[in-house]
N, C-alpha and C positions, 0 to 999 in steps of 0.2 A: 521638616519642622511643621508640625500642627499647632494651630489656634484654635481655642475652643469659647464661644459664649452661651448662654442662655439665649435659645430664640421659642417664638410660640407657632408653633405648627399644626393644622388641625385640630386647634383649641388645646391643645395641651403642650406643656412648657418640655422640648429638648435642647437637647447638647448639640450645637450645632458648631462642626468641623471645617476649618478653613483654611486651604493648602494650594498654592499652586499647581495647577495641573500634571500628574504622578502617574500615571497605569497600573502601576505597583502599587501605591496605596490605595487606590480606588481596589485592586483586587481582594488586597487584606481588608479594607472597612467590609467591604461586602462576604468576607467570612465570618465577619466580628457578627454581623449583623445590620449593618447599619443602608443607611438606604438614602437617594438623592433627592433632594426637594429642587424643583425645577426655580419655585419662586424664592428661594432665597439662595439660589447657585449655594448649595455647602450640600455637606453629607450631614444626617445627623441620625442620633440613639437616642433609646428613652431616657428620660435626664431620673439618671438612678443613683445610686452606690455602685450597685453592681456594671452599669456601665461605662461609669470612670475609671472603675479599678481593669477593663478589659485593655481601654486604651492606655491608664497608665501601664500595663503589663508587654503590653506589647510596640509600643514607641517611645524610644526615650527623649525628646522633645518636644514637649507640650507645653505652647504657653497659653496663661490661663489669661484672660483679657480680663481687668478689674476685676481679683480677686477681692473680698472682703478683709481685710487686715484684722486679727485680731487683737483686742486689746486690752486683757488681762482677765476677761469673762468669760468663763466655760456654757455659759449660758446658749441656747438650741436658738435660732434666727426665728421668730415666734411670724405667724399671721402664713395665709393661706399660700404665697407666693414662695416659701422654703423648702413646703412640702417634706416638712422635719429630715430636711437634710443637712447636716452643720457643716460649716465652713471649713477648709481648711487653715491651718493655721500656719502663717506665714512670717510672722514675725520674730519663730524662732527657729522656725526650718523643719519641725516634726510635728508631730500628732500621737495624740494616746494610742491611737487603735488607725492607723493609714489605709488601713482594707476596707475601713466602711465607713471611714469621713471622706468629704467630697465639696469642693469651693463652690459655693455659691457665686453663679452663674450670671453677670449682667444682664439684665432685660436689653440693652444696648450698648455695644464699645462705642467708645471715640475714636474717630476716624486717628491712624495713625500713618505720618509718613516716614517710610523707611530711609528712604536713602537723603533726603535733604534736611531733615527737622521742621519740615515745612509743617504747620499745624492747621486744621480747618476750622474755620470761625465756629464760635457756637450757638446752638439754636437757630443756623442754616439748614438751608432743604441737602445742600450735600450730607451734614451732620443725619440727619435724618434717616437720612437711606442709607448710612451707612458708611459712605464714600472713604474706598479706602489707598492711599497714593502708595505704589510701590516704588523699587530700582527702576531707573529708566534704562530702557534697551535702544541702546542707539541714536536715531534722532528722533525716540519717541517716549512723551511719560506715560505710564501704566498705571491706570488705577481702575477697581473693580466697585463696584456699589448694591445693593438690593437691587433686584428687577423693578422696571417700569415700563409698560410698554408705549407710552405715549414718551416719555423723556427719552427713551430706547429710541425709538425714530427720528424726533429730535436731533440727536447724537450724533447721530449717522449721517445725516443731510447734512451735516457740517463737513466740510471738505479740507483732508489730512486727518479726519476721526476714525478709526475702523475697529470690529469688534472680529480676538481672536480668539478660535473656539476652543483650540487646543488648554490656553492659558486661561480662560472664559476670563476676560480682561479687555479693555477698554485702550488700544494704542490711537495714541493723540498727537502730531506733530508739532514740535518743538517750535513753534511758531505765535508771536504777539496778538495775529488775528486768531486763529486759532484757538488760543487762552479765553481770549475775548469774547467770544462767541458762546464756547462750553460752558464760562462762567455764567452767561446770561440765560444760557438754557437753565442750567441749576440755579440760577436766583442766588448764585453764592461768589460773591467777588472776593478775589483773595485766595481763590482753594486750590489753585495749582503755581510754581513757583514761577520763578522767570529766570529760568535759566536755559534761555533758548538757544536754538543750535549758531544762531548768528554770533551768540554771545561767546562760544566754546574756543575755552583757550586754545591758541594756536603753541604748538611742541616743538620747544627749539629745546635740542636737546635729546637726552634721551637714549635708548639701543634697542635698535633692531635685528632680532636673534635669529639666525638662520641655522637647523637641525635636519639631520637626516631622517625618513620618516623609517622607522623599523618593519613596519607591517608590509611596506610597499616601496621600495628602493628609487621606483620610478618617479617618487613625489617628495618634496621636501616640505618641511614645518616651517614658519615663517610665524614669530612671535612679536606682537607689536605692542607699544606704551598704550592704555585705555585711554583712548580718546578717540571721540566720534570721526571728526576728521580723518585721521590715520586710517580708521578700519574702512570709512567708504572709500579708498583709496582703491585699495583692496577689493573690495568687492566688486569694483568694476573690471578687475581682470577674469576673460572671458572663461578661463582655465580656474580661477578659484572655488574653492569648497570649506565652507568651516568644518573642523574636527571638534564636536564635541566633546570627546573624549578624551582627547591633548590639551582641549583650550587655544587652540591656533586655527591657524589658514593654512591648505594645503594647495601648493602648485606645483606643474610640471617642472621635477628635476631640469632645466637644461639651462646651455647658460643663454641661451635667449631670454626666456623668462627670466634668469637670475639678472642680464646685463637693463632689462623693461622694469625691474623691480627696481635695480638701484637707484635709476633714472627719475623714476617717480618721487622718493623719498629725498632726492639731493636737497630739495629747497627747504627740508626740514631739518637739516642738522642732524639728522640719526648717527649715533655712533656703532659700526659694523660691524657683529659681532660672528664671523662668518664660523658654524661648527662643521663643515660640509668634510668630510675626507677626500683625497685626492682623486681626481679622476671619477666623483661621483656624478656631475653633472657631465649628461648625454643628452644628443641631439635626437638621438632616437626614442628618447624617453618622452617625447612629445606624441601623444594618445592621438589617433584620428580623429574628427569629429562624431560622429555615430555610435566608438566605443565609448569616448568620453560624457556624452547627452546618455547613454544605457545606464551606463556604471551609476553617475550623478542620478536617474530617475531610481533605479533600484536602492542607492545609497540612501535615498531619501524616505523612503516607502519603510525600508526593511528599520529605521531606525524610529519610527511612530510607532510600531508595532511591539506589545510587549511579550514576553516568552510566552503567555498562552498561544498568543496566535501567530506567533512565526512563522510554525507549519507550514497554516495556511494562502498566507501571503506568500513564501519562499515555494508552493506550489504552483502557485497562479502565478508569478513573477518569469519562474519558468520556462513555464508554456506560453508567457507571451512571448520571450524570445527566443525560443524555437520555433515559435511559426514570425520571426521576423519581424513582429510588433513595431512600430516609432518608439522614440523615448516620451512624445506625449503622450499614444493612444495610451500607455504603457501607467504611465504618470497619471494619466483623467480614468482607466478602469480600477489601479491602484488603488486612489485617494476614494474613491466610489466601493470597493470593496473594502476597504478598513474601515469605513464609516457603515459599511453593514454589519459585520463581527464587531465591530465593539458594541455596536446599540443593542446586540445579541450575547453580550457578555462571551464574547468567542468560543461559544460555543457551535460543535463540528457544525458545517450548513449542510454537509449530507443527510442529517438527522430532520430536517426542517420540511418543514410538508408547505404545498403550496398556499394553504388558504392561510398559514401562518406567513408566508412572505406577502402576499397583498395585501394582507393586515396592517403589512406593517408601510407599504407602500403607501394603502391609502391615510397611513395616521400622519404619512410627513406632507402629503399632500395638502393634507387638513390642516396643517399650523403653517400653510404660505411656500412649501418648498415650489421654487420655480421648475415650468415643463423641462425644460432644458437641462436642467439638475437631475430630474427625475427620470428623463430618459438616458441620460448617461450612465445610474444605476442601475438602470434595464437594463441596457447592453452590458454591463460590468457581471453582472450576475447570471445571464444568457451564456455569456462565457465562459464563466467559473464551470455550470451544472453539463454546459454542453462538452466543453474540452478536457478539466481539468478532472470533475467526478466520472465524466465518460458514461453517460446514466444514458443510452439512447432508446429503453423502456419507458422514461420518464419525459412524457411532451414538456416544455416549461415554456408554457406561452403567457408572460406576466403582460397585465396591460398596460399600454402604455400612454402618458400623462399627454394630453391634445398640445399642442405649441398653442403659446400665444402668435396672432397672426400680426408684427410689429411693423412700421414704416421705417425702411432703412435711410440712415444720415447719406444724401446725395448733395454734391457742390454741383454749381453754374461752372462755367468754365471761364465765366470771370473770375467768381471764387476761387477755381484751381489756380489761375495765376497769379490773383492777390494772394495767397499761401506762400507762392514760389518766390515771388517778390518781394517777400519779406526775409528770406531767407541770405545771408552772404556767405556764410562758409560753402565753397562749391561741393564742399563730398556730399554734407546734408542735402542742397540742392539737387543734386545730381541723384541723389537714392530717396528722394521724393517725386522728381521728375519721372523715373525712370517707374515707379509704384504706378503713376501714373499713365504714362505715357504706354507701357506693354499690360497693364490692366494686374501687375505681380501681389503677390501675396508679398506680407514684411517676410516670412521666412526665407523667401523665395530671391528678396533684395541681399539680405546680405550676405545669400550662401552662393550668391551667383559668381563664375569664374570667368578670366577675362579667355580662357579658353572655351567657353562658350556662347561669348560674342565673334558674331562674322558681320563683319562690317561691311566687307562686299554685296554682301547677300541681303544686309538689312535684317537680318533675322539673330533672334536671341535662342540659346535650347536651354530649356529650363531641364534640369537632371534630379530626378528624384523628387518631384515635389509631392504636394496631397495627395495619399493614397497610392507611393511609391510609382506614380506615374511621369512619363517626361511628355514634353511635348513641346511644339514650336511657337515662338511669341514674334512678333512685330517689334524691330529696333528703329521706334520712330527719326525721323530724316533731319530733326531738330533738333536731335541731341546728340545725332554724329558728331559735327564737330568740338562739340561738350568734350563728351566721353574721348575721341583722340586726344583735347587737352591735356584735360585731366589723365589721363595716360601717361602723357609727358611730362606733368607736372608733379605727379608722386611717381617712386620706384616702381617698378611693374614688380608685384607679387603674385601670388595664388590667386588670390581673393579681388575682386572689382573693388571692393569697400572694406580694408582690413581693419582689425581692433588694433588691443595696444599692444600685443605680442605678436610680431611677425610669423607672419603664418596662418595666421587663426582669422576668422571674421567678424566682421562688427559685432553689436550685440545687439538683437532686435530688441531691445527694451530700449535702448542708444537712441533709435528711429524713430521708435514711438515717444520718447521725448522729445525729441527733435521738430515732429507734428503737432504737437499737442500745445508746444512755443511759438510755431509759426502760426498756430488758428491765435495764441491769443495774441498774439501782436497783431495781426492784421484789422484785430478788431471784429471781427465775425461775431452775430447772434447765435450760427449754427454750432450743435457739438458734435465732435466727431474723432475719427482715428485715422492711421493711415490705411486702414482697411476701404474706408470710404472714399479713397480714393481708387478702389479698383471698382466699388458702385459707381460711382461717377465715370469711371471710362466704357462700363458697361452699357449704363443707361446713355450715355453721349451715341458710343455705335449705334443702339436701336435709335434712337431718334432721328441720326443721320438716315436710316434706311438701312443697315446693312443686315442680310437675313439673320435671323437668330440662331440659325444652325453652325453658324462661323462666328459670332459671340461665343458658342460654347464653346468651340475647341480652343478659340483664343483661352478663355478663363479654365479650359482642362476639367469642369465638369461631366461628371459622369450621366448625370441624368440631365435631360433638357430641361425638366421640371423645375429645378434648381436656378436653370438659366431663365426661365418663365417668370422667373419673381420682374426682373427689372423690366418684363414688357407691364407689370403695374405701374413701375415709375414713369416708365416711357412711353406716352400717350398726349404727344402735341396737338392732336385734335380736343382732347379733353376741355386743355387749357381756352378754346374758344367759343365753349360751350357758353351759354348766356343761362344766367339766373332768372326764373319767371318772375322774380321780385323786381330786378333789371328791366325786364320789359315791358312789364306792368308802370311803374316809374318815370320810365322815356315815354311810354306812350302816355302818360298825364300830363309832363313837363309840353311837348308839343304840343298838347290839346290848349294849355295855357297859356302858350306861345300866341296860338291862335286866335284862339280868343281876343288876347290884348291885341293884334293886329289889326279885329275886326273893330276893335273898338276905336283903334286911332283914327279907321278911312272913316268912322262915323264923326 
């Protein structure tokens, strides 16, 4: 469904198109003609006859935002701003001539909200800019406004506010401070509703539909009542995937996951609506991890991309697993290469010459893309031209954006224990300790197996980690009898730290919440992840003294240079370093020490 107003662009009055983010319809607008204004996120045409009658020809739902109603006078909308275009006429449903009458266009809508009737005050700076409240998706409201780059920033440094590109929209959490804050940046109280996620009815009641999935026998459909609660039930099963295209959640056919699923839902009353045929749930229908994280990153990739450029994407997708890619590197060259075919209207990139890819390198460079963005695009597209076009006549040596040189979040090792100590649940303790204590990466924590703990030996064998490498870690002497506990205290499974389906492993987004609770209870100025706790074990070794060349293997880097960063942090002579302002200062305070001394014995 399209929205169309009058807006003023480059000094002259168009039709400006406003749609939820489409592929498809961005490909037909740009056959039509029609072209993106960056400053007022919409598509828009020259505001004609002839350009309403292309879109009314070709989409049948258009709504016209404050049409002019007519009211019994055939008379032409007279003075410069009609551009002797007459209105259509809406108060009987027809026109004399429909091919070349055309509504008169707002100079500005009122903000309308979709899904709650929420209204935004008037003569606000929301009203202003446009502000307009969509459906809320989950536990977030969505609304879109005119650009601004100063309230743009604003926006964002509000914490639960995030901007999504796909929908160019504005997700905000469903939260009282949250409302509060937005509101105050827009100078507009009132403009978002209060129906916050705390407030969200709880579903007593209700049915939970269980179907076979057609496409794929190994996964079943799982239909739930629209309610935010319910669905993040759900998504925290480590095995879930929405189907867009059913409208459900797919999980592994078995009856583990089916008997993990019921369990969750008891305390809601859901009435069980089971459509499964006999004998459909299998145990074997539970996907390995590696095929599951594959399938999930290509499912994701392959579903952004619209039929132009499937192609392209289903050839690089490929090739990265055939030469046995991760589901992330897989996932970060993905999202890095759909973001270059589409800002190229997917058009083939074999056709593309290089001084047109730096071109365009340096134009993202220029409006703020970060080093780190910009080199993952490098390598994303190094790839494509080396492996997938197979062009080895063609050098492609694109340049590459400098890193910013950042100071990494490092704890005291009091801090690391005020963390721990804040902590009572043992598994979370124990899979923070344990980040810390062997120097692990989060992915590294929860894929870890207790078959690869040797408790004898003291030693941990990490299998498969960054850069499909293993290698031996340190199973500190302090958290032996942890870890035997805790052994004895949950069933021994697979997994050291299992999620909610037996079998399967935590979920490192699980952990990093889990971190992120214990820095703010403890009370800490510092911010940080659980990552910074394998800085912190890093820099703790070098400062004890231990050579840097057994830092690296501990942490499994491949270059030293990598390992060289924390001999920055690690530098206890620094700390004793004296400021010449310091001894300048002392040396005055004595001198007046003196002085006055001389002056008592006088």
């Amino acid at each position: 469904m399209l929205s169309i107003r009058k807006i003023e662009h480059r000094d002259a009055p168009r039709i400006g198109i406003f749609f939820p983010y489409n592929p498809d319809i961005n490909a037909k607008l740009k056959q039509l003609g029609a072209a993106y204004s960056k400053t007022h996120r919409c598509w828009y045409m020259n505001y004609s006859p002839e350009s309403y009658k292309l879109l009314k020809n070709n989409f049948e739902d258009i709504i016209i935002e404050n049409p002019i109603i007519k009211t019994g006078s055939n008379k032409l909308v007279a003075g410069p701003e009609s551009r002797d275009i007459p209105p259509i006429d809406i108060s009987n449903g027809h026109t004399e001539n429909p091919d070349m009458l055309m509504s008169k266009l707002p100079d500005t809508a009122a903000p309308k909200a979709v899904s709650s009737g929420h209204k935004v005050k008037k003569n606000s700076l929301a009203q202003k800019l446009h502000l307009n409240l969509a459906d809320n998706i989950g536990k977030y409201w969505v609304f879109s406004m005119d650009y601004s780059v100063p309230l743009s920033r604003e926006l964002l440094k509000v914490k639960g506010v995030y901007w999504n590109k796909q929908q160019r929209a504005y997700l905000a959490f469903r939260h009282p401070k949250v409302k509060a804050k937005i509101e105050a940046v827009l100078k507009s109280p009132g403009i978002l509703p209060s129906d916050f996620i705390g407030n969200e009815p709880v579903v007593h009641g209700g049915e939970i539909c269980i179907k076979p999935h057609d496409d794929n026998t190994a996964f079943m459909q799982v239909y739930l009542p629209k309610s935010v609660l319910l669905m993040e039930k759900i998504k925290r099963f480590s095995m879930s995937r929405y189907s867009s295209a059913d409208k459900c959640y797919l999980l592994p056919a078995t009856p583990e996951v089916f008997k993990a699923l019921l369990v969750h839902y008891e305390p809601d009353n859901l009435t069980l609506n089971n459509c499964l045929p006999p004998n459909y749930l299998k145990k074997e229908n539970l996907p390995n991890r590696k095929r599951f994280l594959l399938e999930k990153a290509k499912h994701q990739l392959l579903g952004k991309v619209p039929e132009a450029g499937q192609e392209f994407m289903t050839n690089m997708i490929d090739n990265m697993l055939a030469n046995n890619l991760s589901d992330s590197t897989i996932s970060n060259y993905g999202n890095a290469f759909f973001r270059f075919i589409r800002d190229h209207d997917y058009t083939d990139p074999a056709k593309m010459d290089y001084k047109q890819i730096v071109r365009y390198l340096g134009g993202l460079m220029e409006k703020g893309l970060s080093s780190a963005v910009g080199n993952n695009l490098v390598n994303a597209l190094n790839y494509y031209y080396r492996n997938v076009e197979q062009n080895n006549e063609f050098m492609f040596k694109l340049p590459r954006p400098k890193k910013e040189k950042r100071i990494r979040t490092v704890f005291t090792m009091e801090e690391c224990h005020q963390v721990f100590q804040t902590i009572e649940n043992p598994k979370h303790k124990l899979a923070l300790m344990i980040a810390y204590g062997a120097g692990l990466r989060v992915s590294e924590v929860v894929n870890l197996e207790w078959k690869n703990v040797f408790f004898k030996e003291h030693k941990i064998h990490i299998i498969n980690g960054k850069g499909k490498k293993d290698r031996i870690v340190m199973l500190p002497l302090s958290l032996l009898e942890m870890l035997e506990h805790y052994q004895a205290l949950y069933r021994k499974g697979k997994y050291v730290f299992e999620g909610q389906i037996t079998g399967m492993p935590y979920s490192s987004s699980s952990v990093q919440k889990v971190m992120r609770e214990a820095i703010e209870q403890s009370g800490m100025i510092k911010k940080g992840s659980i990552h910074s706790l394998r800085h912190s074990f890093a820099t703790h070794l070098l400062d004890s003294g231990i050579d840097i060349r057994y830092v690296q293997e501990l942490l499994g880097h491949k270059d030293i240079r990598t390992t060289m960063i924390y001999s920055h942090l690690s530098k206890p002579a620094v700390n004793n370093v004296q400021s010449p302002l310091d001894r300048i200062m002392d040396s005055t305070e004595s001198d007046e020490d003196e002085s006055d001394a001389k002056k008592k014995r006088h």
